[in-house]
C-alpha positions in Angstrom: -2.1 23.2 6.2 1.2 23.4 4.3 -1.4 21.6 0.9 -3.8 24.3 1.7 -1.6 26.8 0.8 0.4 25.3 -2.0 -3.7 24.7 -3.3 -4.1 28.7 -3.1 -1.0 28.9 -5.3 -1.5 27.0 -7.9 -4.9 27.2 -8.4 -5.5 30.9 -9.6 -1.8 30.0 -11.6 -3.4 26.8 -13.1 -6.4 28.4 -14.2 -4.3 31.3 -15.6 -3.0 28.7 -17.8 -6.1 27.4 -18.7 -7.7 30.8 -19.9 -4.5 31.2 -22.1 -4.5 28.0 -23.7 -8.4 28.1 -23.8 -8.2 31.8 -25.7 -5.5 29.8 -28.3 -8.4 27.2 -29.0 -10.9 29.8 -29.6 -8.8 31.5 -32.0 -7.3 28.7 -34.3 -11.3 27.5 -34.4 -12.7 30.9 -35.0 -9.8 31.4 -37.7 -10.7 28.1 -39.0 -14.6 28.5 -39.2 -13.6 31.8 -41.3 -11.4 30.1 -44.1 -14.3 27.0 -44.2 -17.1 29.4 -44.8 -14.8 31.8 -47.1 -14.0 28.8 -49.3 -17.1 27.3 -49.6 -19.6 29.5 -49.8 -22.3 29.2 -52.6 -19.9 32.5 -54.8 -17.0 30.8 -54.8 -18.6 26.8 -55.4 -20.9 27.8 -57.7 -20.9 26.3 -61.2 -17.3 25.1 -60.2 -18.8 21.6 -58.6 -21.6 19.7 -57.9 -22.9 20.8 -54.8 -25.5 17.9 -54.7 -22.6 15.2 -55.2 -20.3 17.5 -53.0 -22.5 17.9 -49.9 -23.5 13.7 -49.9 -19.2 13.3 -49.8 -19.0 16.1 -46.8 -21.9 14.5 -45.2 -20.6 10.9 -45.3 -16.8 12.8 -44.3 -18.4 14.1 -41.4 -20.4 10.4 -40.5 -16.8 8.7 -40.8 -15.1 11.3 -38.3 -17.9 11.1 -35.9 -17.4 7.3 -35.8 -13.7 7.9 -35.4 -14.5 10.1 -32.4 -16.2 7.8 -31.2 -14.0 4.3 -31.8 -11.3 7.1 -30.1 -13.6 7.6 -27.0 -14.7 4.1 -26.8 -10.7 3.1 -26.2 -10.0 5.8 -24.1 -12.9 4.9 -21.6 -11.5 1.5 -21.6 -7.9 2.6 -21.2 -8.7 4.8 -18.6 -11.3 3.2 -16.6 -13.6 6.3 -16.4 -17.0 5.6 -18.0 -17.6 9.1 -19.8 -15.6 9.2 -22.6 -17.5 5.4 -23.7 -21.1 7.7 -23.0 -19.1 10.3 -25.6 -18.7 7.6 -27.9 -22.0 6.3 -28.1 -24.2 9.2 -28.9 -21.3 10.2 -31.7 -21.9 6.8 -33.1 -25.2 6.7 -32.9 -25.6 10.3 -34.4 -22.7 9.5 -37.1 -23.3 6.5 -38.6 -27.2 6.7 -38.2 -29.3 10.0 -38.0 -26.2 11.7 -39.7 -26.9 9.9 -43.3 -30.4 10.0 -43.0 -30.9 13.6 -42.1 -29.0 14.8 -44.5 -29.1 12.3 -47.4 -32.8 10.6 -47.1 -35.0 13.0 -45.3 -34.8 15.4 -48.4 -36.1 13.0 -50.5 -39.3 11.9 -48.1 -41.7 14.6 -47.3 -43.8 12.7 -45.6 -43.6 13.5 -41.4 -43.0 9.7 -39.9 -39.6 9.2 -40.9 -38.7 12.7 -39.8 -40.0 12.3 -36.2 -37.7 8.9 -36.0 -34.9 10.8 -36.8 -36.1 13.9 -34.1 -36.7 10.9 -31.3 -33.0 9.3 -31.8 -31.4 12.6 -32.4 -32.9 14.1 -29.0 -31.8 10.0 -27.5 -28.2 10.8 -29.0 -27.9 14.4 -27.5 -29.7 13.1 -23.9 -26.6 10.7 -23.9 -23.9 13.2 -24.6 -25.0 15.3 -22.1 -25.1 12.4 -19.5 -21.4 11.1 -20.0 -20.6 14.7 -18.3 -21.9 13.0 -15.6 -23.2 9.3 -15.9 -25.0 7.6 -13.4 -22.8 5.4 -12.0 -25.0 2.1 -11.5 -25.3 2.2 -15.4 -21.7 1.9 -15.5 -19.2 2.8 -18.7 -21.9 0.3 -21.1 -24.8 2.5 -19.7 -24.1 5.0 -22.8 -24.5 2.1 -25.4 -27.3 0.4 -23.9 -29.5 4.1 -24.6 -28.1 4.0 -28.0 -29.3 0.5 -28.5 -32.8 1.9 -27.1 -32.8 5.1 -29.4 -32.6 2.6 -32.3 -35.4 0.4 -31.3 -37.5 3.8 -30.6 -36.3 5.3 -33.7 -37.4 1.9 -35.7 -40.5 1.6 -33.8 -41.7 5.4 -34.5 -40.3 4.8 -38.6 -43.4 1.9 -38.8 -45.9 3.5 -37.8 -48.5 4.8 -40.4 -49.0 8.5 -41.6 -51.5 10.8 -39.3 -52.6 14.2 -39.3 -49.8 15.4 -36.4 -46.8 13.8 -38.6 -48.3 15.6 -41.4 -47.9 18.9 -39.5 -44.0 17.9 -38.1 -43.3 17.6 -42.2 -44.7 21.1 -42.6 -43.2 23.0 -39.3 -39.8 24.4 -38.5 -40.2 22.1 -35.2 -37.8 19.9 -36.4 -35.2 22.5 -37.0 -35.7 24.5 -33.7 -35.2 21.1 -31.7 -31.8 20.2 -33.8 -31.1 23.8 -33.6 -31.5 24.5 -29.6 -30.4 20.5 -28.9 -26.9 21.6 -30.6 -26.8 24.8 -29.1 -28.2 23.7 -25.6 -25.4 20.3 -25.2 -22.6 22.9 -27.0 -22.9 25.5 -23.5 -22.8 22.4 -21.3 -19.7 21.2 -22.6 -17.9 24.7 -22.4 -19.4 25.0 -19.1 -18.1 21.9 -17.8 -15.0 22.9 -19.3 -14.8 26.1 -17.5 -15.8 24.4 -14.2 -13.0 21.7 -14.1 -10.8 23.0 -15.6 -10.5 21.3 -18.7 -9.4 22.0 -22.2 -10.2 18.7 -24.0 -13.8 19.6 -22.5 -13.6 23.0 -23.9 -12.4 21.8 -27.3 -15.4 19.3 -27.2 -18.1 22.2 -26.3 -16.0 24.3 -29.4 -16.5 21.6 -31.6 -20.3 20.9 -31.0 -20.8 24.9 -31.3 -19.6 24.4 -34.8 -21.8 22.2 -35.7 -24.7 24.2 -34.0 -23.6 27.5 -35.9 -23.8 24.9 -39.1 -27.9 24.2 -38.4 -28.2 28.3 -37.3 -26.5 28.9 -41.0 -28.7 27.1 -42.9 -31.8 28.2 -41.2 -31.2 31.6 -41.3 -29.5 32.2 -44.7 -31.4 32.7 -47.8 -32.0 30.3 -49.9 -29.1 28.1 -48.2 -30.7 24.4 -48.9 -28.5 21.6 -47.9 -28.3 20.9 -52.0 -27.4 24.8 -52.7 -24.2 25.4 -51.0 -21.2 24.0 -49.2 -20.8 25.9 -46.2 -23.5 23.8 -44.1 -21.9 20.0 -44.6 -18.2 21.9 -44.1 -18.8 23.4 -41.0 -20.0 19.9 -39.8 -17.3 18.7 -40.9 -15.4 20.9 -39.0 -17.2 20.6 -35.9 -16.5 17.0 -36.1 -13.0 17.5 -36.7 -12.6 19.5 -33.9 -14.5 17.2 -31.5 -12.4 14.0 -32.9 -9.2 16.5 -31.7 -10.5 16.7 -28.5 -10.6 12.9 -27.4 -7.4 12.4 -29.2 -5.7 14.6 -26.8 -7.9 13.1 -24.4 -6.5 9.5 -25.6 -2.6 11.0 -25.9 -3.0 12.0 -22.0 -4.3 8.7 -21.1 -1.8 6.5 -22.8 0.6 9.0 -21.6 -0.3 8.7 -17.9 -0.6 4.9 -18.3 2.8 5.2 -19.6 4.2 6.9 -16.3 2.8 5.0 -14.3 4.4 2.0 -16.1 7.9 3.3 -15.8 7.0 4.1 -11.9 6.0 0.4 -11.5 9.5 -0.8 -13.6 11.4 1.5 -11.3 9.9 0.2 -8.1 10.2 -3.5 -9.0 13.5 -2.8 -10.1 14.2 -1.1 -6.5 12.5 -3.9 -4.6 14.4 -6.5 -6.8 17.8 -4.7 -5.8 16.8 -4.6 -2.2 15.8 -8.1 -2.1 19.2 -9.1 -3.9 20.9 -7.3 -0.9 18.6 -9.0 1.9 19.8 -12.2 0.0 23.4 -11.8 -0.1 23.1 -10.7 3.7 21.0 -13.3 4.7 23.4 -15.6 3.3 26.4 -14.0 4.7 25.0 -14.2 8.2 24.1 -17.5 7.5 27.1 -18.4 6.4 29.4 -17.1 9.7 26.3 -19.3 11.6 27.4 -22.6 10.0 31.2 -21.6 10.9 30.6 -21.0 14.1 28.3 -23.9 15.1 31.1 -25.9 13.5 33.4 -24.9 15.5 31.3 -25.1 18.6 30.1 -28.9 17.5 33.9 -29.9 17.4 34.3 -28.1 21.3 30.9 -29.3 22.9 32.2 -33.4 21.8 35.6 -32.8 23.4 34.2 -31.4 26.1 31.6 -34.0 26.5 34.2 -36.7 26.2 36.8 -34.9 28.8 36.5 -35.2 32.4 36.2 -32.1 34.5 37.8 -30.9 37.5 41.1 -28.9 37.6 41.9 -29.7 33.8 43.6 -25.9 33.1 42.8 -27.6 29.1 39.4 -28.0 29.8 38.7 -24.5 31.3 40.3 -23.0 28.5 38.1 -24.7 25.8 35.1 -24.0 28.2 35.8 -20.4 27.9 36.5 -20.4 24.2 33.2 -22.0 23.7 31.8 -19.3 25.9 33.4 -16.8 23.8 32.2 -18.1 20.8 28.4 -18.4 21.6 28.8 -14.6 22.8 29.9 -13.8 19.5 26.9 -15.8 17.7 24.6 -14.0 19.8 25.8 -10.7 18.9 25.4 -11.4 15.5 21.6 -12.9 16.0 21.0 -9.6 18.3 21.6 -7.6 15.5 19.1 -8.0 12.9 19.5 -6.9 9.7 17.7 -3.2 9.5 18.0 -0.1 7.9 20.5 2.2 8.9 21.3 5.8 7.3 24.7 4.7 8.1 25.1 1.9 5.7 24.8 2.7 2.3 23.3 -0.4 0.9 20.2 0.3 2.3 18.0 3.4 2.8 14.7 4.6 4.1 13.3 4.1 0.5 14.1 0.2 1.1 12.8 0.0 4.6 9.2 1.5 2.8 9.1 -0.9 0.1 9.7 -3.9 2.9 7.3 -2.2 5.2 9.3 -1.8 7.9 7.0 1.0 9.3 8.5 3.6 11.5 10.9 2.2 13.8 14.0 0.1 11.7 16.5 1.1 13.5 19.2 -1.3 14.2 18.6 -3.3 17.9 21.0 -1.9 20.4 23.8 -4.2 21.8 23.2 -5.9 24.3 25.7 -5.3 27.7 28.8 -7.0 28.0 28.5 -7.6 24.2 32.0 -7.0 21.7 31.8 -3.1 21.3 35.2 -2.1 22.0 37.4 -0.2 19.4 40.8 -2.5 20.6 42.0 -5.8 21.1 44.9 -8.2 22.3 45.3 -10.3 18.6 47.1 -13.1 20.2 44.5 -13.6 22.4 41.6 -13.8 20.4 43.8 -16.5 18.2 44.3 -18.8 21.0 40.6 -19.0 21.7 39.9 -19.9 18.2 42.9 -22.6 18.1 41.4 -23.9 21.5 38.1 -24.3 19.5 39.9 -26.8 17.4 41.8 -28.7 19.7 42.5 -32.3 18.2 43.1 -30.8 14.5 46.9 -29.9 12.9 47.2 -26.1 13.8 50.0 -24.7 15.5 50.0 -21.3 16.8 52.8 -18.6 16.6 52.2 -15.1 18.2 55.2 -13.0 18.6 55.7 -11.9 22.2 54.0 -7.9 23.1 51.9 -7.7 20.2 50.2 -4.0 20.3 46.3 -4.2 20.3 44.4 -3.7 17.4 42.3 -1.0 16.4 39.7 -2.9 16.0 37.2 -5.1 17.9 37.4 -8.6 19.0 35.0 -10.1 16.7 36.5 -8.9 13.4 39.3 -11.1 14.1 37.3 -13.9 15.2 35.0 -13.9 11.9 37.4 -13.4 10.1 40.0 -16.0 11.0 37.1 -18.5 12.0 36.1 -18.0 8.0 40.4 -18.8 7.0 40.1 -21.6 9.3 36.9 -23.0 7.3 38.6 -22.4 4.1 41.6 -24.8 5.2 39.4 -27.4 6.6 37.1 -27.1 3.1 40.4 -27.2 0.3 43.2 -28.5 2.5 41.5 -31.5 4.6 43.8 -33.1 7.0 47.2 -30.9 6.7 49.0 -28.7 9.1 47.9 -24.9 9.4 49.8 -22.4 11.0 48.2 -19.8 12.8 50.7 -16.7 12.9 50.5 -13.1 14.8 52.9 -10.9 14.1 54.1 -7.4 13.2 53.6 -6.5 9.7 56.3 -4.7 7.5 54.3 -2.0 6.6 54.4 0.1 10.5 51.7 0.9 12.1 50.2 -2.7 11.4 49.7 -5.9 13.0 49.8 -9.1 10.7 48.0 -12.5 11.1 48.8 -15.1 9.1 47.1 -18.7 8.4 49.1 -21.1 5.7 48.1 -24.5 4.9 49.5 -27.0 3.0 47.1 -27.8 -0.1 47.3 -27.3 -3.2 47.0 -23.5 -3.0 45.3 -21.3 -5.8 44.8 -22.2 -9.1 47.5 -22.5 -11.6 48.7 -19.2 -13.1 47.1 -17.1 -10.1 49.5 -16.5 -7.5 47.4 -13.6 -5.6 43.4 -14.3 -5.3 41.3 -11.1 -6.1 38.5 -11.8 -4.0 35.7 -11.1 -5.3 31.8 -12.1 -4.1 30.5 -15.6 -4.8 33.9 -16.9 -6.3 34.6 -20.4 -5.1 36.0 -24.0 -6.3 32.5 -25.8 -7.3 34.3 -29.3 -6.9 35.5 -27.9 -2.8 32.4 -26.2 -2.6 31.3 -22.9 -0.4 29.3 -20.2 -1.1 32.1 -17.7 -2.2 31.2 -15.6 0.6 33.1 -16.1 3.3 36.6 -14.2 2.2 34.1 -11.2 0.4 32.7 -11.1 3.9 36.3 -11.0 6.0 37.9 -8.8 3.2 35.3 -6.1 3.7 35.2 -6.6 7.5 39.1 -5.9 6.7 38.7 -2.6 4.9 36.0 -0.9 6.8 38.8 -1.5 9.8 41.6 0.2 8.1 43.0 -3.2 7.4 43.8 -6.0 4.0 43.6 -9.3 3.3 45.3 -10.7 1.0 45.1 -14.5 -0.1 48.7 -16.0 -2.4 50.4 -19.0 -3.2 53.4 -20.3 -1.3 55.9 -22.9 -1.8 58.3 -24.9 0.2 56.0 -26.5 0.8 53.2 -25.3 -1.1 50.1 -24.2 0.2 47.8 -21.0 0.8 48.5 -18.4 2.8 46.2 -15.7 3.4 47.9 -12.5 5.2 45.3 -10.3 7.2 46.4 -6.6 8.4 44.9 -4.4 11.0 45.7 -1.3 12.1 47.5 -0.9 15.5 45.8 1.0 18.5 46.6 4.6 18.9 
């Protein structure tokens, strides 16, 4: 409904424009056709040139920019995929590099009737094609228009053989050969404005102005005295300028095309360029979730053997790692309950990306499921002796100062990201001691936890590690995501971390902050 009406706005506003711009052709052509007739009419070229020598150049000027019209429509069809324009383009050919020379440079010079009614038949063949390209059939196809032009010729060459008889006789004698040029012209000129007026369409109106040039032409030399094609200019310029105006007409026509093609090029560019961002972020997150995975079923590998190896019963050791490997499957399927989806909320993705991955109407993200992590708060020195229990048998001792405030923050923050710290210790310091530390921070209002090895710590010359995505030791391998992925968990908390060398001994010691619970 809301269409309809924006239709029965534009429309009378649209062919407003039209009129205008239409009223601006006729002028500049009706100016034109002045100043060609004022400058060559038969006062002003008389005795100045010689009209016989002048009228053969116009006439082959005019042949050469009917051919251009029509190389120009030819492309344009092709371009554009719409068949008309190559119709266009095969009656001008036909009429410009054919009947064109021989109606006006050989006909003169043959009085006999024959080679006049083969230049009738293909001229009314030429004129019967124009007029279908405003609307070809479409089983002929965009070729249909040159396949009649390859007929006219045959006609025309069959009709050019045949021997002198009383009715060609009569056809040299009659003015039926102008009336039908005359009429043809006038007849296929109204179509085209027509059509023009119907669409609406200015490159068709320009077309129907430039063909009613070159019917005035015939009218002119029919009906002014003593205007043979040899005795004055004003005939073979007007054609000229008829064909001129037509070739104007499908070079706008060509300019559009190319123009639209051009458009839709840079839409296409833009939308790969779109899907190729989107698909860079549904990589890196695939790889981050894929990445906490492989951490976390590590961790749960080590648990599952010592639990497999431990016997049961009262074992207050065994119970603990039991519940820590409970914890950390909960977390895992959290994270595979939560898919990765479009949400207005996060502003990496949007609904643009979500219709370029078709993921039709309903991408919101999967609610939690119950009992799953959603709390705002946690106890910090809690969550670190589940994740040390998760590596019982390994070098890491545990220090959490006594009556540690909870966190504003939930559970599985810490968890990720201290599982990730943990990985990076196992990955670049194999073998040594960690310390696991929970404590409060300097800064008030914060809660630090701290895990030092003792490797070799950064690299020479960097005491402080700007994390940044992807950056990792190639010989220790990694992805270079996990401490992006924990630093941003870190910042969208309120919290840091911070990764620096320290010495005595030396090692690594990254340094996370949360906020403490109001």
């Amino acid at each position: 409904m809301a269409s309809g009406v924006v239709g029965e706005v534009l429309g009378p506003q649209r062919r407003a424009r039209f009129l205008a711009g239409h009223l601006t052709d006729v002028l500049v052509v009706a100016v034109m056709t002045v100043v060609v007739v004022a400058v060559s009419r038969p006062a002003v070229v008389d005795g100045r040139i010689d009209l016989s020598d002048a009228t053969a150049v116009l006439t082959l000027v005019a042949a050469a920019v009917g051919s251009a019209a029509a190389i120009v429509a030819l492309v344009t069809g092709r371009l554009s995929g719409d068949p008309r324009p190559s119709w266009f383009g095969a009656a001008l050919l036909l009429y410009g590099v054919v009947l064109l020379p021989l109606s006006a440079l050989v006909l003169p010079h043959y009085p006999a009737g024959t080679p006049r009614l083969a230049v009738l038949t293909m001229f009314v063949i030429s004129l019967c094609i124009l007029v279908a390209g405003l609307r070809p059939p479409p089983e002929l196809g965009a070729w249909g228009g040159w396949a009649l032009a390859a007929v006219g010729l045959v006609v025309g060459g069959v009709v050019a053989s045949q021997a002198e008889s009383p009715f060609t006789r009569m056809l040299a004698t009659s003015p039926l050969y102008s009336v039908v040029v005359q009429s043809g012209w006038a007849l296929v000129a109204v179509l085209f404005l027509l059509d023009g007026y119907r669409r609406p369409s200015r490159v068709r109106a320009r077309m129907g102005l430039g063909l009613l040039i070159i019917a005035v032409s015939q009218l002119y030399r029919a009906i002014v005295p003593g205007q043979e094609p040899v005795a004055g200019l004003v005939y073979p310029s007007l054609r000229v300028l008829g064909m001129g105006v037509v070739l104007a007409a499908l070079l706008t026509m060509a300019l559009r095309t190319v123009t639209r093609m051009q458009d839709d090029y840079d839409q296409l560019q833009d939308t790969l360029g779109e899907a190729s961002a989107l698909l860079e972020r549904a990589t890196g997150q695939t790889a981050e979730r894929d990445h906490e995975l492989r951490n976390g079923l590590a961790g749960l590998a080590g648990a599952a053997q010592l639990l497999t190896t431990r016997p049961g019963g009262e074992d207050p050791q065994v119970d603990r790692m039991r519940e820590a490997v409970l914890a950390e499957l909960n977390r895992l399927r959290q994270m595979l309950q939560t898919p990765v989806a479009v949400d207005d909320a996060d502003p990496t993705t949007g609904r643009s990306d979500a219709a370029l991955l078709d993921f039709g109407p309903e991408y919101a993200p999967v609610a939690s499921s119950p009992g799953a992590d959603t709390g705002g708060e946690h106890d910090v020195g809690a969550a670190l002796r589940t994740l040390v229990d998760l590596r019982d048998g390994r070098c890491i001792t545990l220090d959490t100062q006594d009556d540690l405030p909870p966190v504003a923050a939930p559970e599985s923050l810490t968890r990720q990201v201290v599982t990730n710290l943990l990985a990076n210790c196992d990955r670049h310091a194999p073998r040594t001691p960690v310390v696991v530390r929970a404590r409060l921070a300097d800064e008030p209002g914060l809660v630090a936890v701290e895990v030092r090895d003792h490797g070799p710590g950064l690299p020479d010359g960097q005491e402080q590690l700007e994390i940044v995505r992807g950056r990792h030791d190639e010989a220790a391998g990694g992805s270079g995501l996990g401490l992006h992925i924990s630093a941003q968990l870190a910042q969208e908390h309120g919290g840091n971390l911070v990764l620096r060398t320290v010495h005595a001994p030396r090692g690594c010691l990254a340094v996370l902050t949360l906020p403490v619970a109001r």
